[in-house]
N, C-alpha and C positions, 0 to 999 in steps of 0.2 A: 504494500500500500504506500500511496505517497498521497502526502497533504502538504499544504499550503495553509498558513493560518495569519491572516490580516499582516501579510507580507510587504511592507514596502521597500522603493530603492532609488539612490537618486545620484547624479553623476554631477558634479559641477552647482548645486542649489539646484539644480532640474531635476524632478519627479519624475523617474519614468516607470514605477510601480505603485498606484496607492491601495495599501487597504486591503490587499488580493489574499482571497483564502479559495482552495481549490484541493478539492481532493480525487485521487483517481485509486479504484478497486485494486487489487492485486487481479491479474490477466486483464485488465479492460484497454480499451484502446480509446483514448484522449486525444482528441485532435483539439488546436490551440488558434483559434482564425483573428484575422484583425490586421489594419492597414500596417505598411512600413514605419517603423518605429514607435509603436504602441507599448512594446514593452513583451512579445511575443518570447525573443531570442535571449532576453534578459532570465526569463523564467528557468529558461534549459541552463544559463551558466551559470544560474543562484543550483539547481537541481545535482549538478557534477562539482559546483566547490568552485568555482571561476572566481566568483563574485559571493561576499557576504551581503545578508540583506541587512538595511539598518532599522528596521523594524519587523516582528513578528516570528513565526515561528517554522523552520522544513522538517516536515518528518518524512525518515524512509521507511519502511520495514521496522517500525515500531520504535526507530531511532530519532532525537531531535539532533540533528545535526546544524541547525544554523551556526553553530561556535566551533565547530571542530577543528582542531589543528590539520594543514598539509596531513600529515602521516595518519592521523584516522580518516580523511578523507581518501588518502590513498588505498585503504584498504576497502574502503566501499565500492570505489569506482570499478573494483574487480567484477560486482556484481551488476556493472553497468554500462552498457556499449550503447558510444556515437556513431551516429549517419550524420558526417556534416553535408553542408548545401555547399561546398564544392569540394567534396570526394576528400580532402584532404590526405592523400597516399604519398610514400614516398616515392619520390622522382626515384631515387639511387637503387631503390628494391623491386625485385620482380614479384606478381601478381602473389604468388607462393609465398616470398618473404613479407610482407605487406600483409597477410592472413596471417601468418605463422605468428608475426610482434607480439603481440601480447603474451603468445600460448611459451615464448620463450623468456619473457620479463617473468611474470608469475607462474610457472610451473616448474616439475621438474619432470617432466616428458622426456622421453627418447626422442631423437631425431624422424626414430620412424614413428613413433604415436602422432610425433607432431604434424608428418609429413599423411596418416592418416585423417587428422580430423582435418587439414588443408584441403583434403580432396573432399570430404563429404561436406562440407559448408559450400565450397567452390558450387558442387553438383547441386544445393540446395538454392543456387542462385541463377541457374544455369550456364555456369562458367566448368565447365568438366575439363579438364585438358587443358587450361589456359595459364598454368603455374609459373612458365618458362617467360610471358609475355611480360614485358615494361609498359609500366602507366604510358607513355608518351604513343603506343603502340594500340593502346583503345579508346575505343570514342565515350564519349561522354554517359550513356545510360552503361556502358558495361564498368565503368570507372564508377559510379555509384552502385553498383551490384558487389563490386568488390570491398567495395566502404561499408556493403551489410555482412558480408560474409566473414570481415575483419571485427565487425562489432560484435558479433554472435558468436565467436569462434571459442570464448570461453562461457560457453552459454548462460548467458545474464541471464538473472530475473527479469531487469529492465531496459527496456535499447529506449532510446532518444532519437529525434531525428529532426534535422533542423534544415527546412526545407528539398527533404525529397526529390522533389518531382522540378524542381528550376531549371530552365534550362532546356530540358528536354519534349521532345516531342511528342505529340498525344499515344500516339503507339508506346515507347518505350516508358513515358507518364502510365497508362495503362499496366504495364509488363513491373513498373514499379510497386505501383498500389495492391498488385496480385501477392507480389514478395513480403510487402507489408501483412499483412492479412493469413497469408502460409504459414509467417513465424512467428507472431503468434498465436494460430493456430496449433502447431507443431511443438514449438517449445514453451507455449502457455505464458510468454514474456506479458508484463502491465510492458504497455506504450504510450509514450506522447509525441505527437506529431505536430510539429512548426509548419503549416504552408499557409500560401495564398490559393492554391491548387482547388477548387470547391470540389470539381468532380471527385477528386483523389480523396478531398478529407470525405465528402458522403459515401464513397463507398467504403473505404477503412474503419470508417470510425463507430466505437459504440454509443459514444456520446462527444458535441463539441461543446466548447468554452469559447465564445468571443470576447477579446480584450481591447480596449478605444480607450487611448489617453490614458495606458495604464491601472484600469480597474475593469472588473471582470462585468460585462453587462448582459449578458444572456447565457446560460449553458443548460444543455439538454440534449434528446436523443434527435438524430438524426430530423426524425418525422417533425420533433418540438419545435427545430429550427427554422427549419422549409416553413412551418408554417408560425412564424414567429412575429408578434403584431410589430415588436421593436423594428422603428425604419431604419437602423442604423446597422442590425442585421438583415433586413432588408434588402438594402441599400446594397451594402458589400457584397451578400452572397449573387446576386445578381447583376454586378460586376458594371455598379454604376461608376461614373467617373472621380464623383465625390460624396464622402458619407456627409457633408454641412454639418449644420452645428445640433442638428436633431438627435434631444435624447431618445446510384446506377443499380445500381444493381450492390449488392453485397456478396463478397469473396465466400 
């Protein structure tokens, strides 16, 4: 489980979180919607220890972690894999080394256990046979399959994922949101999902949260949303130009 309890954060005298309490089930999948700079990608880096919040309270898995030091944070994040919004893989490693990171910082694996669970995340992502490959060598949707296959590789309770689907085209957008969906299905991970993406978060998601100006103004299940009086969800999921000052199918 993770919760969110009258969270806020602010960079410079600027708010960019007020007040924000949010809690997501253990296996549910949390999508997070809301314009650029609302305070979205803020939440993911208070959730992994980036960022302390200056008010309120994070709990993970029963833990209150807003104060924890570097080294107890370090130990959490074992139980927790990122999908950043631009694949963030090393140039220098091949697809294999790149999955492999983690399982070799925190375990003590043999070469070949590590070079088994490589291939079976790989195949979970549709990448079979692509170990040998350098980042500079795939296109951009198989470059985020490898960013899930690295996140899951020491299978978290809970993956993050900070804008998905960017970038890419409706087809591989598609072939994304299916992956999303698989693993937790599969590996029963809790998820939160960052996009602007509506298709991707209504088909992912068991419930969203929209967040405007840093405070959480609507959250509900799919169906809640779509049919949600607020114009400001509205507004957004319908991909108007500006929210103003106004307060698919499933895998």
């Amino acid at each position: 489980m993770i919760k969110l309890v009258n969270v806020s954060m602010g960079f410079n005298g600027k708010s960019v979180l007020n007040n924000v309490s949010l809690e997501v089930s253990q296996g549910e999948t949390m999508v997070i919607i809301g314009p650029s700079g609302s305070g979205k990608s803020t939440i993911l880096r208070l959730l992994v220890g980036l960022l302390k919040p200056s008010a309120g309270e994070i709990w993970i898995s029963d833990q209150e972690v807003s104060h924890y030091s570097e080294d107890r944070f370090n130990n959490l994040r074992r139980n927790m894999g990122m999908v950043f919004q631009y694949s963030a893989l090393f140039d220098s490693m091949t697809v294999g080394e790149n999955v492999a990171f983690g399982l070799r910082q925190h375990t003590n694996m043999t070469e070949e256990e590590i070079a088994r669970v490589v291939r079976r995340k790989l195949r979970m992502v549709g990448l079979s046979g692509q170990e040998e490959k350098m980042p500079n060598q795939l296109s951009g949707g198989m470059k985020k399959r490898v960013s899930l296959a690295r996140a899951i590789a020491l299978n978290p309770g809970i993956v993050l994922y900070d804008e998905p689907t960017a970038g890419l085209d409706p087809m591989m957008s598609a072939t994304i949101s299916r992956l999303i969906a698989s693993t937790r299905r599969i590996l029963k991970v809790t998820s939160i999902v960052v996009t602007h993406d509506m298709e991707s978060a209504f088909w992912v998601a068991d419930r969203i949260a929209m967040i405007y100006n840093g405070e959480i103004v609507a959250c509900g299940t799919v169906s809640q949303i779509k049919e949600s009086d607020n114009p400001l969800v509205q507004r957004f999921i319908n991909g108007m130009a500006s929210l103003g000052n106004s307060a698919r199918r499933r895998a």
